[in-house]
C-alpha positions as CSV (number, residue, x, y, z in Angstrom):
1,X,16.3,-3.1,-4.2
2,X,16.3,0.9,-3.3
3,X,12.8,2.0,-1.4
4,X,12.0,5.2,-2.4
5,X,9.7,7.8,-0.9
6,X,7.1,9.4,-3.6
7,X,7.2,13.1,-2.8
8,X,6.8,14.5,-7.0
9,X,4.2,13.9,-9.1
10,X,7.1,12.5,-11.7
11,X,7.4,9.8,-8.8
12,X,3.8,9.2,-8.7
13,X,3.3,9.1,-12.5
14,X,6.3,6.4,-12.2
15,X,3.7,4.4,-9.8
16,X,0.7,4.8,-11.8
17,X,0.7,1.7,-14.0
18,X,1.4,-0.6,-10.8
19,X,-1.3,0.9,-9.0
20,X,-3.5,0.6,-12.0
21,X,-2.5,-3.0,-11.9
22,X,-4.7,-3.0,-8.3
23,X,-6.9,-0.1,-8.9
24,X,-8.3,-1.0,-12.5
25,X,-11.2,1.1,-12.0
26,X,-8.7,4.2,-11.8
27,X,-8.2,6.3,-14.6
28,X,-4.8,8.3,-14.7
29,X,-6.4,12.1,-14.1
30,X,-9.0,10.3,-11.1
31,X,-5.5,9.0,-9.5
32,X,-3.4,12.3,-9.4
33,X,-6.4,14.0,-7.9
34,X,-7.2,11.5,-5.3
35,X,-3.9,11.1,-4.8
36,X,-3.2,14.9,-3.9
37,X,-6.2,14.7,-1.8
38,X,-4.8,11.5,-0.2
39,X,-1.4,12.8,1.0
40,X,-2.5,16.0,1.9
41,X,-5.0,13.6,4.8
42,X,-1.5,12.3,5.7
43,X,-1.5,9.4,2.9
44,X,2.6,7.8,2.2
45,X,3.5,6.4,-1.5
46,X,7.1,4.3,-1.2
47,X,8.2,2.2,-4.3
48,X,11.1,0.2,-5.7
49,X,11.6,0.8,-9.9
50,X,13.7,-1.0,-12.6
51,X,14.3,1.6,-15.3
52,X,12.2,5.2,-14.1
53,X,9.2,2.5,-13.8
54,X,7.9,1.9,-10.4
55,X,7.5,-2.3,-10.3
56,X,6.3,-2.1,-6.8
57,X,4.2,0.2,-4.7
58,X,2.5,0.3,-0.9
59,X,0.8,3.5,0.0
60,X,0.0,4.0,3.9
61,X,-1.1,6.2,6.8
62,X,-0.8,6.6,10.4
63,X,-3.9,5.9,12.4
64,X,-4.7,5.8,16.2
65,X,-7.8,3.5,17.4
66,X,-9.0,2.8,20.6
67,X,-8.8,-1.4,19.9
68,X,-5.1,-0.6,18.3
69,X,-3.2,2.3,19.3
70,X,-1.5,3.9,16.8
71,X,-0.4,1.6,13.9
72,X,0.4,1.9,10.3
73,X,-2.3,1.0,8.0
74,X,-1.3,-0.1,4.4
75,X,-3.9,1.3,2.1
76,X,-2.5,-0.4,-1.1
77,X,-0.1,-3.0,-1.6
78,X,1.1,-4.0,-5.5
79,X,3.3,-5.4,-8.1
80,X,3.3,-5.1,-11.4
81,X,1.9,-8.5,-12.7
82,X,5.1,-9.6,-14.8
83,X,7.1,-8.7,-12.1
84,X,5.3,-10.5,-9.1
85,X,7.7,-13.5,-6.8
86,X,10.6,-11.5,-7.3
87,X,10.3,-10.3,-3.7
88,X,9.3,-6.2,-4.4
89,X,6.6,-6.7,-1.9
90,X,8.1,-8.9,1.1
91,X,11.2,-5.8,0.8
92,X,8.3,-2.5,1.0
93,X,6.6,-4.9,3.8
94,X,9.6,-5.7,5.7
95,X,10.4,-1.4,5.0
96,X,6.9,-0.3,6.7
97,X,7.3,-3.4,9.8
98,X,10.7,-1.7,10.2
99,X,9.6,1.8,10.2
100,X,6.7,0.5,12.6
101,X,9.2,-0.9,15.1
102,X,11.7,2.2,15.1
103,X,8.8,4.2,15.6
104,X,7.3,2.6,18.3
105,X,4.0,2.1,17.1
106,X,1.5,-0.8,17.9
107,X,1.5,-2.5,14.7
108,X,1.0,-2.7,10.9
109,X,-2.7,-3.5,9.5
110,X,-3.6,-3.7,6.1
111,X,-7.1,-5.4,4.3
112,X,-6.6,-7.7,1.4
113,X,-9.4,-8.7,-0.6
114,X,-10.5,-12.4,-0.2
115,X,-9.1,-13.9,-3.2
116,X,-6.0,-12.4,-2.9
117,X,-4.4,-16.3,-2.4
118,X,-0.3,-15.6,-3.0
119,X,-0.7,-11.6,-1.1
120,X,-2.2,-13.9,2.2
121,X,0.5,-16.8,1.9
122,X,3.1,-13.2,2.1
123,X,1.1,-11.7,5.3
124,X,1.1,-14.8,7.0
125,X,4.8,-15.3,5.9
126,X,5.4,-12.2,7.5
127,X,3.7,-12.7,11.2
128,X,0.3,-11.2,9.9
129,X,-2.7,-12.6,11.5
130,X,-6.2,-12.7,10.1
131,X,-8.5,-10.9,13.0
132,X,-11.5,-9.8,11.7
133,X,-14.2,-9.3,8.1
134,X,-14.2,-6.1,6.6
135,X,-17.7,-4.5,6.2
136,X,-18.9,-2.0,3.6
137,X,-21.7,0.2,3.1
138,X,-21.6,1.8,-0.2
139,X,-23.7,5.4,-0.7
140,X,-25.8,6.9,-3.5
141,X,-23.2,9.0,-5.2
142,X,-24.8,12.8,-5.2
């Protein structure tokens, strides 16, 4: 399994159906755009394909906090639901931890929604540790 770096927007077109699979409330057009805004704000799309189809994806940044130093933070972790325990997402993890490491950075964080059951058995699997809730406030759109 071959990581690649999504740098076209063939390579993210080849991603858009398994980040649909995690985003369903995306359509196609509302992903390339928030997309081009994302990387230009220093957003990363890597992916492993089977056949010009992306079956894996995990999109991060680089942030620096006062409580964590400067980490990677995983915005978007998925597999394509027919394609799930066949390891695409332990090999993009175990990608990013690496790149963490040879980078010297503090660590990797990532938020995973609460039902998320077989992504949290993974995280833990990996040495992730649960440390805190997640709060949102959600805004009148304008």
């Amino acid at each position: 399994m071959e990581v690649q770096i999504a740098h076209t927007e063939k390579d993210f077109l080849k991603c858009w159906d398994v980040i649909h699979a995690l985003r369903p409330h995306l359509t196609k057009e509302g992903y390339l755009e928030l997309l081009k805004k994302m990387t230009q704000s220093g957003y990363n799309l890597i992916f492993i394909e089977d056949g010009e189809k992306a079956m894996a994806a995990l999109g991060f940044r680089y942030m620096t906090m006062f409580y964590a130093g400067t980490i990677i933070y995983i915005d978007d972790l998925t597999t394509l639901p027919e394609s799930r325990g066949k390891g695409y997402a332990s090999v993009l993890l175990d990608y990013i931890i690496e790149k963490a490491k040879n980078e010297g950075l503090n660590g990797v964080h990532l938020d995973s929604g609460h039902q998320r059951f077989d992504a949290h058995r993974l995280y833990l699997n990996k040495g992730f540790r649960i440390t805190c809730h997640h709060f949102q406030l959600d805004l009148p759109k304008r």
